[in-house]
N, C-alpha and C positions, 0 to 999 in steps of 0.2 A: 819681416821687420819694416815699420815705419820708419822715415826718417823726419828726425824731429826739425828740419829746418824747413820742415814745407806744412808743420802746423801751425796754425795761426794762435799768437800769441793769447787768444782772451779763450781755447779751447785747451783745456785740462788735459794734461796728456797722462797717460796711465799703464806702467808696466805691472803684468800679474806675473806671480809665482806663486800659481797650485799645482797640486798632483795631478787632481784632473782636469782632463785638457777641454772636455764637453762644457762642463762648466767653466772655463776660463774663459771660451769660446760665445758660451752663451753672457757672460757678462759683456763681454766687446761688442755685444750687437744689442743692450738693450735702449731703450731710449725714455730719456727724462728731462727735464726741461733745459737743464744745460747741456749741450753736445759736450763732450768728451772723444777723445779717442786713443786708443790700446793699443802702444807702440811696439809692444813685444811680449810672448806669452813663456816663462819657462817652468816645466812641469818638475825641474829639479830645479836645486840650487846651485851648481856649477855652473861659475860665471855670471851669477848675479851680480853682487857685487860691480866685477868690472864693467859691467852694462851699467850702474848707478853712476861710479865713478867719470864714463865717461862722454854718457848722453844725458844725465844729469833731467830726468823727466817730472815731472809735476809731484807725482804720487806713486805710491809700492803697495801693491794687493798682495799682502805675504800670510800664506800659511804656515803657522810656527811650527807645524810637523813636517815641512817640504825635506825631503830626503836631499838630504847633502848640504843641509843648510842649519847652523846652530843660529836660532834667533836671537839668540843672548849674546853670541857673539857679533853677531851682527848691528846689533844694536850698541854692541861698545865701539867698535866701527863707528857708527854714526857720531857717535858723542865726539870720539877724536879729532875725527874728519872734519867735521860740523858739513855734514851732507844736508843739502837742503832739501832733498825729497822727504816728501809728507808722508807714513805708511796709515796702510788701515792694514789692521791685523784680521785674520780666519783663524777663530780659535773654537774651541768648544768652552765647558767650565772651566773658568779660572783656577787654579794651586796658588800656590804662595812666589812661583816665579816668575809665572804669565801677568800675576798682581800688577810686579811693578812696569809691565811698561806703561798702565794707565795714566800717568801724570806725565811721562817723559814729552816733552811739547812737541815734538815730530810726530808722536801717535795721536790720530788726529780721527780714527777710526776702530770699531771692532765689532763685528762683526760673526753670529753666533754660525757653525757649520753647519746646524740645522737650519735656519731662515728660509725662508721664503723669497721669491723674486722680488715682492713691494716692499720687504726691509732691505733686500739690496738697492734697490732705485730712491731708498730715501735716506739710507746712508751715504750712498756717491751725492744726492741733491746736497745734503747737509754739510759735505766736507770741501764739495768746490764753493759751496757758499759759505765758508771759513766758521764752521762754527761743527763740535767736536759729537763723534755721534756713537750712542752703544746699540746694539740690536737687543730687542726684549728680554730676550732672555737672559745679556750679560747685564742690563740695566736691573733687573730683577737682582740680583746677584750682590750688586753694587748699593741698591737704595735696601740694604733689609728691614722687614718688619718694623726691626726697635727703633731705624733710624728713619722713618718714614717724614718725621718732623724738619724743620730747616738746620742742618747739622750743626750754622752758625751758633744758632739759639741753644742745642744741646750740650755744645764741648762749647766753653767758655776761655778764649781762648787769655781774657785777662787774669786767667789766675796763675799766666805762666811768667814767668823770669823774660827777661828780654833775651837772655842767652837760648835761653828752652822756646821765646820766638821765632829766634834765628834756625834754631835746630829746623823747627816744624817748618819753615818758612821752604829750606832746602828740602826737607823731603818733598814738599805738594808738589817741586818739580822734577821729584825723579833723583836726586843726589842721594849716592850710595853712601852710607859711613864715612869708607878714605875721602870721597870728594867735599863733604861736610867738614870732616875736621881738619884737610887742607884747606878749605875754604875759609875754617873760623879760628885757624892755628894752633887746633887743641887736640890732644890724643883721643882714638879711633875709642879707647875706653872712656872718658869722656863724652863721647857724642853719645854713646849706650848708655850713660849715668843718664844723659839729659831725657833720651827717649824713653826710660824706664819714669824718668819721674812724668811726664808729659802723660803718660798710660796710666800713672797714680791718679793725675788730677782730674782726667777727663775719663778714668773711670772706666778704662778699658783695658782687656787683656788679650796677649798674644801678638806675634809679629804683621801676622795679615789683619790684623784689626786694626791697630795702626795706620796698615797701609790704604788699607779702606774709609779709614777716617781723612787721610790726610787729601785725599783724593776727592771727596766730596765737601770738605774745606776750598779744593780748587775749583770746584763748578761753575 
């Protein structure tokens, strides 16, 4: 383990949690135009957390299948906390759970399992230079076919109510239902009434499509 009072404040520091340790290993030692350096490697999730909590480092290399580690809940962790580490997620394809942390503002990365070493060297370029990055294949995933066009131009987003604004507003950054309708002081059925007309207007179906839309609403 590094210690983080002897890195220099303009070098990104970066704790991984993968299962495998060769590849953790080989991320810590690649090199890209910004130095970076890998405070600590863990192949599980016990005791992650308290290493966030309280060396508090740049960025979290997290794979959401790390044994011992619920990424869901970890991520409600973060929201509570308001932990400032930035994660980039290792995932494979998306499902309907992994969806959402694409808008949550701390996921700041993702990162496909298959990739290759130049999409990991230009996702880490991309994320220490504050700007949000997918690797090809979840970018594929993300931009499909129908919505190939500027999603502004396709969901219009005037045809909605100022309420159904508000709605959409909250989810592009990741607000679940309860947080929504504590946010806009209206019942959990309610937020559902709005999201359901919101998918009338813009002419989409299903819950990941939504989430999909609102996500490249936030681009």
């Amino acid at each position: 383990m590094i210690e983080l009072l002897h890195i220099p404040k303009n070098v990104p520091s970066v704790l991984i949690a993968l299962p495998d340790k060769l590849k953790a290993e080989l991320i810590s030692n690649l090199k890209i135009s910004i130095p970076f350096q890998v405070v600590n490697i863990f192949t599980e999730g016990t005791g992650v957390m308290d290493y966030l909590r309280k060396f508090k480092p740049q960025y979290l290399l997290l794979d959401i299948k790390l044994e011992n580690c619920d990424y869901l809940d970890l991520i409600k962790k973060f929201k509570k906390e308001n932990i400032s580490t930035k994660i980039i997620f290792y995932l494979s394809t998306p499902n309907i759970d992994s969806l959402k942390i694409f808008s949550y503002p701390f996921a700041v990365g993702f990162i496909h399992r298959g990739c290759g070493i130049n999409d990991l060297k230009k996702c880490l370029t991309a994320v220490f230079e504050g700007r949000k990055y997918f690797s090809s294949e979840l970018n594929d995933f993300i931009n499909q076919p129908e919505n190939k066009d500027n999603p502004k131009d396709i969901y219009n987003i005037e045809l909605l109510t100022s309420r159904e604004k508000a709605v959409l507003k909250l989810l592009m950054i990741g607000k679940s239902e309860k947080e929504i309708a504590e946010s806009l002081f209206i019942s959990n059925t309610t937020v559902r009434t709005h999201k359901n007309h919101i998918r009338e207007k813009f002419g989409i179906k299903g819950k990941q499509k939504l989430s999909v839309v609102s996500i490249q609403l936030n681009a």
